[in-house]
C-alpha atoms as an extended CHARMM CRD file, in Angstrom:
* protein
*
       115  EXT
         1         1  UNK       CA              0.0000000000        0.0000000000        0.0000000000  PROA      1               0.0000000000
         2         2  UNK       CA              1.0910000000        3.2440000000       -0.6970000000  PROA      2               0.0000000000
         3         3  UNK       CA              1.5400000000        6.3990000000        1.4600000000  PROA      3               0.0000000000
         4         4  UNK       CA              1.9410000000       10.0970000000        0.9750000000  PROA      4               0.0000000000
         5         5  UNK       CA              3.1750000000       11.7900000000        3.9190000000  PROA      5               0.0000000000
         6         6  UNK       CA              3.8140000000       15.6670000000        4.1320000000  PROA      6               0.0000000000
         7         7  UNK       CA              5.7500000000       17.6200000000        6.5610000000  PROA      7               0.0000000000
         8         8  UNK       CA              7.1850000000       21.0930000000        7.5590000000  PROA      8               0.0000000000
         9         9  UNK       CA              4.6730000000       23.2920000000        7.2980000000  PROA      9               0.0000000000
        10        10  UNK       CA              4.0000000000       25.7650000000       10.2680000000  PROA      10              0.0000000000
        11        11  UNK       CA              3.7380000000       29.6210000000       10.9080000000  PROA      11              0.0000000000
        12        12  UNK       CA              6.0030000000       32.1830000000        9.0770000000  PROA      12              0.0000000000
        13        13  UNK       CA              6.5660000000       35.3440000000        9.3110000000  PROA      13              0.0000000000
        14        14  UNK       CA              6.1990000000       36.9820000000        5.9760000000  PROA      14              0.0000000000
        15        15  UNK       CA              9.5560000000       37.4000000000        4.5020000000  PROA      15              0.0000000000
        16        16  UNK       CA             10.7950000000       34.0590000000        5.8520000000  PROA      16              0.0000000000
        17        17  UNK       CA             10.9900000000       30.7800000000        3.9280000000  PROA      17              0.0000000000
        18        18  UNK       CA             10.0780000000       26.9410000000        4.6290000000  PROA      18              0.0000000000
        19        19  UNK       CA             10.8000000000       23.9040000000        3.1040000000  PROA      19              0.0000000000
        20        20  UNK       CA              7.7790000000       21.2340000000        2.2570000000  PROA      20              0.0000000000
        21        21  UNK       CA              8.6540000000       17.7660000000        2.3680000000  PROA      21              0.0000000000
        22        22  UNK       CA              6.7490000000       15.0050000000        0.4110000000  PROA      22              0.0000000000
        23        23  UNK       CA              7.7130000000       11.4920000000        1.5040000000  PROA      23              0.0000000000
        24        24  UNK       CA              6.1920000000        8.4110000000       -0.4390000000  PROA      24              0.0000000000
        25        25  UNK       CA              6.4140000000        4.8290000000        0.8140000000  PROA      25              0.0000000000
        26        26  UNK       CA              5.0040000000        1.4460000000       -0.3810000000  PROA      26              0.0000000000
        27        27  UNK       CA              5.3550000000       -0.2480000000       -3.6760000000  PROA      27              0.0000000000
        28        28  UNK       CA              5.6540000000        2.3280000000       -6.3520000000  PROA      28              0.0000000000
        29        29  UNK       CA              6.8220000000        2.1820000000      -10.0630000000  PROA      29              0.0000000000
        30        30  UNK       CA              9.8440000000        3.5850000000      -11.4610000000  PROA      30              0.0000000000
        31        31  UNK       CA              7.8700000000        6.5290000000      -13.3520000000  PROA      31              0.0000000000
        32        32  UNK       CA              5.8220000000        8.6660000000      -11.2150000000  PROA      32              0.0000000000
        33        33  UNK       CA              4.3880000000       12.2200000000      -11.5770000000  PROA      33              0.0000000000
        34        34  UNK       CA              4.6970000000       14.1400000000       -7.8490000000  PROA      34              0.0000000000
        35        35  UNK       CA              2.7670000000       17.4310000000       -7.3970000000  PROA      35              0.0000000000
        36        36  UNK       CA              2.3610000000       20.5010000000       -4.7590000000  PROA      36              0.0000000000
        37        37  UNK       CA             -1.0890000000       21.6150000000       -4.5570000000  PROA      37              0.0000000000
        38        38  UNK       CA             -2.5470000000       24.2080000000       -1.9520000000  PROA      38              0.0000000000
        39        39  UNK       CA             -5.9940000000       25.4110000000       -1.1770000000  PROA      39              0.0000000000
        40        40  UNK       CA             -6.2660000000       28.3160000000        0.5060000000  PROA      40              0.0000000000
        41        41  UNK       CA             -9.9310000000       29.5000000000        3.1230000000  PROA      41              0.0000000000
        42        42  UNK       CA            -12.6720000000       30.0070000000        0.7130000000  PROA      42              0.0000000000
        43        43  UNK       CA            -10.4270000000       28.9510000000       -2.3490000000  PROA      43              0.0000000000
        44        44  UNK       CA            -10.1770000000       25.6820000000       -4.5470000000  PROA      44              0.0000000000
        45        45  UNK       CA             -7.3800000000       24.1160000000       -4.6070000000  PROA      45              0.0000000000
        46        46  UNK       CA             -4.7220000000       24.5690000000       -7.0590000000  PROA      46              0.0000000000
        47        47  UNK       CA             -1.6900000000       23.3080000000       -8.2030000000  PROA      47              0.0000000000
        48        48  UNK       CA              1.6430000000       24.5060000000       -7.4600000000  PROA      48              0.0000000000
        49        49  UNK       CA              4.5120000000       22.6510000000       -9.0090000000  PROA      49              0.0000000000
        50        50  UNK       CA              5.4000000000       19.5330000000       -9.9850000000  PROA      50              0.0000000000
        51        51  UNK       CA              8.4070000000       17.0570000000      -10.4260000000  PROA      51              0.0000000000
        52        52  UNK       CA              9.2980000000       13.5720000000      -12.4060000000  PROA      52              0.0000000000
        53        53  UNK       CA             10.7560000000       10.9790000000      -10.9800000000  PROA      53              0.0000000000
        54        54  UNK       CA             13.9140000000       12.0580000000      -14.0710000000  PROA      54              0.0000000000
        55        55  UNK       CA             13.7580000000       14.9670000000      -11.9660000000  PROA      55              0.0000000000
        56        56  UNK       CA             11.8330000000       17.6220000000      -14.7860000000  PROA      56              0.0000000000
        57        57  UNK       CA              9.9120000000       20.1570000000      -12.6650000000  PROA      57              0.0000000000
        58        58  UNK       CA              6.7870000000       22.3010000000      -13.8180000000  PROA      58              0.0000000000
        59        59  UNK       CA              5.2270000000       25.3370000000      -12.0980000000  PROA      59              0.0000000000
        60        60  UNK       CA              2.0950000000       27.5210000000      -12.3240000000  PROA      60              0.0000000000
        61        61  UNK       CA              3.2360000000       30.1810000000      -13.9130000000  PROA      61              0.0000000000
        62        62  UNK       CA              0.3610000000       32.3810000000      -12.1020000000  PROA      62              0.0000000000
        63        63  UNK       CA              1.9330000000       32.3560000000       -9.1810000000  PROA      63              0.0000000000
        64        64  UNK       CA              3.4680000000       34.9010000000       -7.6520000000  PROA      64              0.0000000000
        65        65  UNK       CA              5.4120000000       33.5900000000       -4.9630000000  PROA      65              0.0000000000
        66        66  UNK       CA              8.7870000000       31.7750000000       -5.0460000000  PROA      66              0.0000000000
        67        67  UNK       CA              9.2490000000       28.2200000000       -5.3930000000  PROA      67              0.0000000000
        68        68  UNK       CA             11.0460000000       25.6550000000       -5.9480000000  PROA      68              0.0000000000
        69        69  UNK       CA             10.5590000000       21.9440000000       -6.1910000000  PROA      69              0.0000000000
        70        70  UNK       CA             13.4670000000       19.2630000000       -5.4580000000  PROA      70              0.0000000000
        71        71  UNK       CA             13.0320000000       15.1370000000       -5.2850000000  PROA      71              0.0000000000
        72        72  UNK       CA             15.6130000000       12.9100000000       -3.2270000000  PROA      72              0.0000000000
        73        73  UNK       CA             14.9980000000        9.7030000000       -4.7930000000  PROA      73              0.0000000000
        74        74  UNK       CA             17.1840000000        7.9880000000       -2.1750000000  PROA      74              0.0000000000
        75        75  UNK       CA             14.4220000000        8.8080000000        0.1770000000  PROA      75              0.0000000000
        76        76  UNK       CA             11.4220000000        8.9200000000       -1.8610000000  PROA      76              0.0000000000
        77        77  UNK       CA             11.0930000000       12.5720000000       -0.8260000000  PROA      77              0.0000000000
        78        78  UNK       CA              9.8880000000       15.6100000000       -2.5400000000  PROA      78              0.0000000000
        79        79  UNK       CA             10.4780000000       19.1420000000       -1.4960000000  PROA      79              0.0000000000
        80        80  UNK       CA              8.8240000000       22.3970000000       -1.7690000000  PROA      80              0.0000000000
        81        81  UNK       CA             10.9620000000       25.2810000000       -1.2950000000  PROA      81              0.0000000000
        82        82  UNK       CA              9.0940000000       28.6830000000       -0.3070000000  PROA      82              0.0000000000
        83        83  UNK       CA             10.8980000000       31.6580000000       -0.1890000000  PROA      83              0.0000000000
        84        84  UNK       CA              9.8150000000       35.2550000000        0.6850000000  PROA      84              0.0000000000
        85        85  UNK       CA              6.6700000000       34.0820000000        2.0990000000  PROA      85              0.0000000000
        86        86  UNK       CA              3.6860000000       36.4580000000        2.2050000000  PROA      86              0.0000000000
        87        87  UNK       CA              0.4240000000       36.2190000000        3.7410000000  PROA      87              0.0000000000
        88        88  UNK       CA             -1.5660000000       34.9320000000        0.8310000000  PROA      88              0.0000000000
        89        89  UNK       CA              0.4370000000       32.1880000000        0.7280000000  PROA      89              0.0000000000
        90        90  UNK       CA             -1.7410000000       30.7820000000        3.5410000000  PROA      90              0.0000000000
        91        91  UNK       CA             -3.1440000000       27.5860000000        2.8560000000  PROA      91              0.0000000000
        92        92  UNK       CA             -3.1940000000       23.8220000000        3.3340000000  PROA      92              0.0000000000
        93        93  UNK       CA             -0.3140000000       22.3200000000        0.9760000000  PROA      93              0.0000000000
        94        94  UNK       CA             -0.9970000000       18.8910000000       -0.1490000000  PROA      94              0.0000000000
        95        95  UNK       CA              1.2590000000       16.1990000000       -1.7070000000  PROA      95              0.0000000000
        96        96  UNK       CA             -0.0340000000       14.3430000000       -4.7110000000  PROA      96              0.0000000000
        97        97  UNK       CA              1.1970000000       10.8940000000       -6.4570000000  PROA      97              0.0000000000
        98        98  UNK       CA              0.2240000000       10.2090000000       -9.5840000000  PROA      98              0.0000000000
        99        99  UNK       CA              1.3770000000        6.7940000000      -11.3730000000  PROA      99              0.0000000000
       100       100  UNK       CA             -0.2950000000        5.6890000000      -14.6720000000  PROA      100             0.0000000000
       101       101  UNK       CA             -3.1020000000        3.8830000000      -13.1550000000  PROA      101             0.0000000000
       102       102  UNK       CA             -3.7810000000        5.6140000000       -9.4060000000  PROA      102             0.0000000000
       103       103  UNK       CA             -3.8270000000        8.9450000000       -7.6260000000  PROA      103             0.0000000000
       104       104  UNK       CA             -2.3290000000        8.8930000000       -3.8440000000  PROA      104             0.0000000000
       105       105  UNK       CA             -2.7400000000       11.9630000000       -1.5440000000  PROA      105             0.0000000000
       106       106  UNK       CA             -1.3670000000       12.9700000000        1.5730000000  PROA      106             0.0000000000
       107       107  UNK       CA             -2.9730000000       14.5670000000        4.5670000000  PROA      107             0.0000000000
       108       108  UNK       CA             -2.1260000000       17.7540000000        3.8310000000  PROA      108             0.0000000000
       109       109  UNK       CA              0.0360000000       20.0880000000        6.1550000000  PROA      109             0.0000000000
       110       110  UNK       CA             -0.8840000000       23.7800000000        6.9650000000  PROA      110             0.0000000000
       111       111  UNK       CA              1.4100000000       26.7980000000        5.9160000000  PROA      111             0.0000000000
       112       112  UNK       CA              0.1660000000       30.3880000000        7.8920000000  PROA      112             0.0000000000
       113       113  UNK       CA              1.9200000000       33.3080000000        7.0360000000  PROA      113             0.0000000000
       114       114  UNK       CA              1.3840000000       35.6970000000        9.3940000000  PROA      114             0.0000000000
       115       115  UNK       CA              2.8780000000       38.4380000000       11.2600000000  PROA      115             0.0000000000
C-alpha cells in the first residue's frame, strides 16, 4: 500500500521561507508524476509545481510567490521550497502521487503566514 506523507509546514513570518517535504512509501513504479497543490480559506485548490521521478519540474506560472521543487529519490522525498513568504500564501499544501493507473494523496500540512 502506498503512502503520501507531508511535513514542515507551520507559521512564518512573511519574509521568511520553509521547506515542504513530500515522503512516499510502499510499492511504487519507477515513473511517477509528484505534485504541490494548496488550497487556501474560501479557495479551490490549485496546483503549485510539480516534479518527475527524471527529476523535470513544472510550475504555475500564475503564481506569484517563489518556489522551488526538489526530489531525493534515495528517500522517496519531494520538497517544496518557499521563499519570501507572504500572507496569501496561507493555505493547506498537499502532496499528490500520480502513477499511470492511481492517484495517492497525503494529509495535507498547513502553511500560515502571518505576522
Amino acid at each position: 500500500q502506498v503512502q503520501v506523507v507531508e511535513s514542515g509546514g507551520g507559521l512564518a513570518q512573511p519574509g521568511e521561507s520553509l521547506r515542504l517535504s513530500c515522503t512516499t512509501s510502499g510499492n511504487m513504479p519507477r515513473d511517477f508524476l509528484t505534485g504541490w497543490y494548496r488550497q487556501a480559506p474560501g479557495k479551490e485548490r490549485e496546483l503549485v509545481s510539480t516534479i518527475t521521478t527524471r527529476h523535470t519540474a513544472n510550475y504555475t506560472s500564475t503564481l506569484t510567490h517563489r518556489f522551488t521543487i526538489g526530489r531525493d529519490s534515495a528517500t522517496n522525498t519531494v520538497s517544496l521550497y518557499m521563499d519570501n513568504l507572504k500572507p496569501e500564501a496561507t493555505a493547506v499544501y498537499s502532496c499528490n502521487v500520480q502513477t499511470a493507473t492511481q492517484s495517492y494523496w497525503g494529509p495535507g500540512t498547513q502553511v500560515t503566514v502571518s505576522s
